[in-house]
C-alpha positions in Angstrom: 28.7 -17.1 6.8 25.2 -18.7 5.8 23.0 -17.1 8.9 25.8 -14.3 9.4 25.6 -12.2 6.0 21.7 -12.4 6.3 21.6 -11.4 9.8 24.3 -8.5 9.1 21.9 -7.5 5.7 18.8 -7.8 8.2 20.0 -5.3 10.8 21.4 -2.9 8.4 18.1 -2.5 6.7 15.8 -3.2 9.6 17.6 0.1 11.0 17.6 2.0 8.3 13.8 1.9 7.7 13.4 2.5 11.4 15.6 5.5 11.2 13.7 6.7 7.9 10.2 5.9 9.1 10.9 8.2 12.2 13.5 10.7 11.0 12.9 14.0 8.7 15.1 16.3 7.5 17.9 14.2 6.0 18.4 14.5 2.0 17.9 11.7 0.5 16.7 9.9 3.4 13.4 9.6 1.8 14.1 8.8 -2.1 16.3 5.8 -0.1 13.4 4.5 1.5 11.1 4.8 -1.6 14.4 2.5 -3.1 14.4 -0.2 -0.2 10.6 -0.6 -0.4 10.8 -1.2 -4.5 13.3 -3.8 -3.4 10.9 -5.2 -0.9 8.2 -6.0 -3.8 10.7 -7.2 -5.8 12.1 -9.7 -3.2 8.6 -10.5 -1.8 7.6 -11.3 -6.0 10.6 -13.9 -6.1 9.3 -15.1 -2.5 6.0 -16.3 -4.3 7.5 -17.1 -7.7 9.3 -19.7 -4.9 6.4 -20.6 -3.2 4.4 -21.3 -6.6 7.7 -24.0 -7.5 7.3 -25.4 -4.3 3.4 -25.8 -4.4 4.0 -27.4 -7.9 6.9 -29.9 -7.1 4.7 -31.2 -4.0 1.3 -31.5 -5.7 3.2 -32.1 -9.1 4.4 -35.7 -7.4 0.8 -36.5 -5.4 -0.5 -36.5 -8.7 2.1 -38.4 -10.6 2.2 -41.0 -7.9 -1.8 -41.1 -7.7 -1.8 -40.4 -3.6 -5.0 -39.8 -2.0 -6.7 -36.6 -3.1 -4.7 -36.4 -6.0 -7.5 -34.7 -7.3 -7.9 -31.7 -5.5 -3.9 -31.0 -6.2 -4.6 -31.2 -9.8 -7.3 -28.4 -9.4 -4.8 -26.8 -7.3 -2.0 -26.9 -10.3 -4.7 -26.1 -13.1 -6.2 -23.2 -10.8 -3.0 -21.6 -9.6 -1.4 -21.8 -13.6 -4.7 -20.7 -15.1 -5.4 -17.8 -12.9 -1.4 -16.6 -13.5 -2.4 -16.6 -17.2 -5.0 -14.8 -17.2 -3.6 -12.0 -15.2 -0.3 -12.0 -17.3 -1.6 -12.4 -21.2 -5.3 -12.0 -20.8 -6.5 -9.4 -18.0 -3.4 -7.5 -17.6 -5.6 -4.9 -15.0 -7.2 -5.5 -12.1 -10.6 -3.2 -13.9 -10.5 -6.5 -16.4 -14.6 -8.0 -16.4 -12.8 -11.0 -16.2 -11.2 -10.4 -13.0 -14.9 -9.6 -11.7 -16.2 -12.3 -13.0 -14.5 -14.3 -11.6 -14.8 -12.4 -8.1 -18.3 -13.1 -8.2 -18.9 -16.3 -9.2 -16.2 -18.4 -8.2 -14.1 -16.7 -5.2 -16.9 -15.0 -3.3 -19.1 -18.4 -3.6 -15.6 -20.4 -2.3 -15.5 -17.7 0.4 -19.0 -17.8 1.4 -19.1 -21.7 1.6 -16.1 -21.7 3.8 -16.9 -19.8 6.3 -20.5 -21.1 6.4 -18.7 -24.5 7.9 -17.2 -22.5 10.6 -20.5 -22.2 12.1 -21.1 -25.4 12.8 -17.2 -25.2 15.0 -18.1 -22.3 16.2 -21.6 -23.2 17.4 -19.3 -26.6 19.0 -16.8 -24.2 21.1 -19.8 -22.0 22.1 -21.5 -25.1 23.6 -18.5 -26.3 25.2 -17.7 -22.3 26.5 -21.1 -21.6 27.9 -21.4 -24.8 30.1 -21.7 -22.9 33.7 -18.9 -24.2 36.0 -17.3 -21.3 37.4 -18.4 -17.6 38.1 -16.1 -16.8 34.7 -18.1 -19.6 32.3 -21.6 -17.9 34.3 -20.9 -14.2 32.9 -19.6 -14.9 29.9 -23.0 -17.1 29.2 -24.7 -14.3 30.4 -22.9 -11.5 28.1 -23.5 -14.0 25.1 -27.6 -14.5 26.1 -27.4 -10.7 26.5 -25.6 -9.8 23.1 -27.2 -12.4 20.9 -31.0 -11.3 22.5 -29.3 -7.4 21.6 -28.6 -8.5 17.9 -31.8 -9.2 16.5 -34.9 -7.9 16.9 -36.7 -10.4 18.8 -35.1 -9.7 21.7 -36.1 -6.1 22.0 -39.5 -6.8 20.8 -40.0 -9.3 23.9 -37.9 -7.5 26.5 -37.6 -3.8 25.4 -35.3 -0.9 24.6 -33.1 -2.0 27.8 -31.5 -5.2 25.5 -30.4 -3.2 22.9 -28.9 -1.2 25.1 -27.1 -3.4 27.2 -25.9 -5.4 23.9 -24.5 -2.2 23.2 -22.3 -1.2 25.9 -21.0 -4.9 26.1 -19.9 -4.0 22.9 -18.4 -0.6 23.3 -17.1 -1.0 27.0 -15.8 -3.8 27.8 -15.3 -5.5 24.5 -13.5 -2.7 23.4 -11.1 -2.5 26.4 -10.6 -6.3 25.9 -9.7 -5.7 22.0 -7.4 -3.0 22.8 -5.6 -4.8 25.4 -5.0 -7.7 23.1 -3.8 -5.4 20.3 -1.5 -3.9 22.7 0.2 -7.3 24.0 0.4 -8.7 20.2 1.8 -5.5 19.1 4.1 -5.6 22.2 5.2 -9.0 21.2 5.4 -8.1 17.4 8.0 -5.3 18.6 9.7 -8.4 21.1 10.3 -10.7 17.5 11.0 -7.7 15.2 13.9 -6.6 17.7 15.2 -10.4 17.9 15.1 -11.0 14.6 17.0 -7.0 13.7 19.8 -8.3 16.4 20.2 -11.6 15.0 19.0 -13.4 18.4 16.1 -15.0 16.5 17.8 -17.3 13.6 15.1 -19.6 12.6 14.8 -17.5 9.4 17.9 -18.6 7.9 18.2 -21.8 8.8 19.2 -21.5 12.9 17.6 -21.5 16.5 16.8 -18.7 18.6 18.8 -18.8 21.5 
């Protein structure tokens, strides 16, 4: 009865959004759909009220116990607590100064710094992509050499119009047809799940194995 009730709940939901998403005409059909999404926020607010006891029991006992970068789950704990405040008894709108002061100089910073480390992995898998030791490794290093030279405007300034150009349709033509065929097969596969998980095939969920 643990995975079965869920499963039953699941499907009779999943289907009714699908049948209200794609259906006019009904009365009522819409002010029910309006009601099952204000129940979606309000399950998906007790999701993260969960998630924020579960961060605080882990990093609550690294700290107690002294582990190894206890530290940084103390930050975590006063961050995630002090930010919550704020929003609740301080801010209380998203239009607060605080709120953008805080955007500015503390989470775009955090932001910025992250994703400046990524370059130094992504400048590791390019090395290790663009080694030449198939036909497939020799046009992709040539695309790359092509769209980087594109990019800036060095490379038109030593080797003309005809780089910008080229960057360009890399870009538009077959990066494009690339994108959209990967779109299509994870939306494909999205639909796969989503159909598994509505006919209660896929259990993991609630505690079970897909079969």
């Amino acid at each position: 009865m643990k995975q079965e009730l869920p499963v039953l709940f699941g499907f009779a939901f999943g289907l009714f959004v699908i049948i209200a998403m794609f259906v006019s005409g009904i009365p009522g059909l819409a002010e029910a759909k309006n009601v099952v999404n204000d129940w979606f926020l309000v399950v998906s607010a007790w999701a993260v009220a969960v998630g924020i006891v579960n961060l605080t029991q882990i990093h609550g006992r690294r700290v107690q116990q002294r582990r190894e970068g206890w530290i940084y789950s103390l930050w975590l704990i006063i961050c995630m607590f002090g930010m919550a405040f704020f929003g609740i008894f301080i801010a209380k709108s998203a239009d607060h100064e605080g709120w953008k002061f805080m955007y500015n100089n503390l989470i775009a910073p955090m932001n910025a710094t992250v994703y400046s480390t990524l370059v130094f992995y992504i400048g590791a898998a390019a090395y290790r992509a663009f080694r030449v030791r198939n036909a497939e490794a020799a046009v992709l290093l040539i695309a790359a050499i092509i769209m980087m030279l594109g990019q800036v405007p060095l490379g038109s300034l030593l080797l003309g119009d005809w780089i910008t150009n080229a960057s360009a349709w890399i870009l538009n033509v077959p990066n494009s047809a690339g994108m959209r065929g990967i779109q299509i097969g994870a939306t494909l596969g999205g639909i796969a799940t989503a159909l598994r998980i509505l006919v209660g095939i896929e259990r993991s969920h609630v505690g079970g194995t897909g079969e």
